[in-house]
C-alpha positions, 0 to 999 in steps of 0.5 A: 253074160247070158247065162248067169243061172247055170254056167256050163263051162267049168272055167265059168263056173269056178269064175262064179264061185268067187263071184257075188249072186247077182239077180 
C-alpha cells in the first residue's frame, strides 16, 4: 500500500483504524 499516510477511500481508512501505525 502507497499511501499508508493518508487513505483516501474510506474502506482504507476503517481498515487503518484496526491496523498498528507502521512508518
Amino acid at each position: 500500500m502507497s499511501r499508508a499516510t493518508r487513505p483516501t477511500e474510506p474502506v482504507i481508512a476503517m481498515i487503518w483504524a484496526q491496523t498498528p501505525e507502521r512508518v
